[in-house]
C-alpha positions in Angstrom: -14.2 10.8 6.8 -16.1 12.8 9.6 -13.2 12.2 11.6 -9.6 13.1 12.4 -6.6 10.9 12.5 -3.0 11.3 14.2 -0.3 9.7 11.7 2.6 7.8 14.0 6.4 8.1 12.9 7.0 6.4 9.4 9.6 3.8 9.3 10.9 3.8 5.9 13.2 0.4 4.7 14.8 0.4 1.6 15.7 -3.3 1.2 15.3 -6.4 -1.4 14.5 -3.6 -4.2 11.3 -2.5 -2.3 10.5 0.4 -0.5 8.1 -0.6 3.1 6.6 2.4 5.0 5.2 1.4 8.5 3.4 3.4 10.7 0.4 3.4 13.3 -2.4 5.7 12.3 -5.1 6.2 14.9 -8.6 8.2 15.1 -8.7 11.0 17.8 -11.6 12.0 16.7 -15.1 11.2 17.6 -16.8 9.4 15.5 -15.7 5.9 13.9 -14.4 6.2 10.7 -12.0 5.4 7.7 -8.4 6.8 6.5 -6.3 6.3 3.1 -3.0 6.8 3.7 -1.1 7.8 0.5 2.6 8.0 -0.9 3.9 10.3 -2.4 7.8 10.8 -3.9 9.8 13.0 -5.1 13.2 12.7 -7.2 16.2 15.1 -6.3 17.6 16.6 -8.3 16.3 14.6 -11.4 18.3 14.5 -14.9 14.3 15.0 -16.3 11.6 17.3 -15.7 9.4 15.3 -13.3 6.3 16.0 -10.9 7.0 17.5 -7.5 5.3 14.5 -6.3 4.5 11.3 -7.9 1.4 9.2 -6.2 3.1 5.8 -5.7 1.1 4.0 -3.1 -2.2 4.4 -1.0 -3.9 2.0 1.7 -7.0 2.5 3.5 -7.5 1.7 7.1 -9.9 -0.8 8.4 -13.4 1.5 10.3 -11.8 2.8 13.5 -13.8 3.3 16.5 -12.2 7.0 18.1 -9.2 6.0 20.2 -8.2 3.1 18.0 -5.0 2.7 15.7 -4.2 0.5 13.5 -0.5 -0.6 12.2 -0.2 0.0 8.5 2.7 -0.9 6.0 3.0 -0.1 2.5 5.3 -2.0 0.0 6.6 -0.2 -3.2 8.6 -1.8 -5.4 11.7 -0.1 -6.8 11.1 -0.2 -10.2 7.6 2.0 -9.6 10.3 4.7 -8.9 11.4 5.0 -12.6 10.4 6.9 -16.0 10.0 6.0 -19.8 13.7 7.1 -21.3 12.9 7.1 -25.0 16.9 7.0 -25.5 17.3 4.0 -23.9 13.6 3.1 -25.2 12.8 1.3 -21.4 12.0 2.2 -18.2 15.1 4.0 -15.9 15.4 4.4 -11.9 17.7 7.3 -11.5 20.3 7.1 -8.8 20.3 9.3 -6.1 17.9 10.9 -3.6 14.7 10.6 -3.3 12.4 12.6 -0.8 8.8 10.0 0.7 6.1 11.9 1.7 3.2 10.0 3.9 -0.3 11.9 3.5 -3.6 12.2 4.1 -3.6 14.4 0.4 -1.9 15.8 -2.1 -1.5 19.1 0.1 -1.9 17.4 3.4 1.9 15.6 4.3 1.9 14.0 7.5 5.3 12.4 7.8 8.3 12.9 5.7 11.5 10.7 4.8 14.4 10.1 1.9 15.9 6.8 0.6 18.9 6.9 -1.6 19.1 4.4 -4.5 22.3 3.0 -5.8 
């Protein structure tokens, strides 16, 4: 985008074995343009050796004009949160913390949060 965008507070609801982030993204830039707002988690302290960050959602924006936001959500389902356990030969969600982290990139976190699964 030839633009730049201001990312709102996240609200971040761990309910009904889904994960919803909300938040109002809006252009203060200049020029109309685009935005994809991506998800990325991490495990504390995992039992495994897993990424930093995990990529586990994305949405883009509809074109905004500059001074316009736009109310986005993002639904993850629980179960995207786990890893291939070859001893129990299926897919496991650790309990525990985990740390959410709303970007505009891999390197470019714009809001931050942590759900705990039980």
């Amino acid at each position: 985008s030839y633009t730049d965008f201001e990312y709102g507070p996240a609200d971040i609801i761990l309910a009904n074995d889904s994960i919803s982030i909300s938040l109002s993204i809006k252009n203060i830039g200049s020029t109309k343009g685009k935005e994809v707002i991506q998800v990325y988690m991490e495990k504390l302290t995992p039992s495994v050796d897993r990424p930093v960050q995990e990529l586990k959602g994305f949405v883009k924006t509809e074109t905004l004009e500059p001074g316009v936001s736009e109310n986005i959500s993002i639904s993850i389902p629980v179960s995207e949160l786990g890893y291939w356990d070859e001893a129990e030969n299926g897919w496991v969600v650790e309990k525990g913390a985990y740390h959410i982290k709303v970007a505009a990139s891999s390197r470019d976190i714009r809001q931050e949060g942590e759900i705990i699964i039980e």
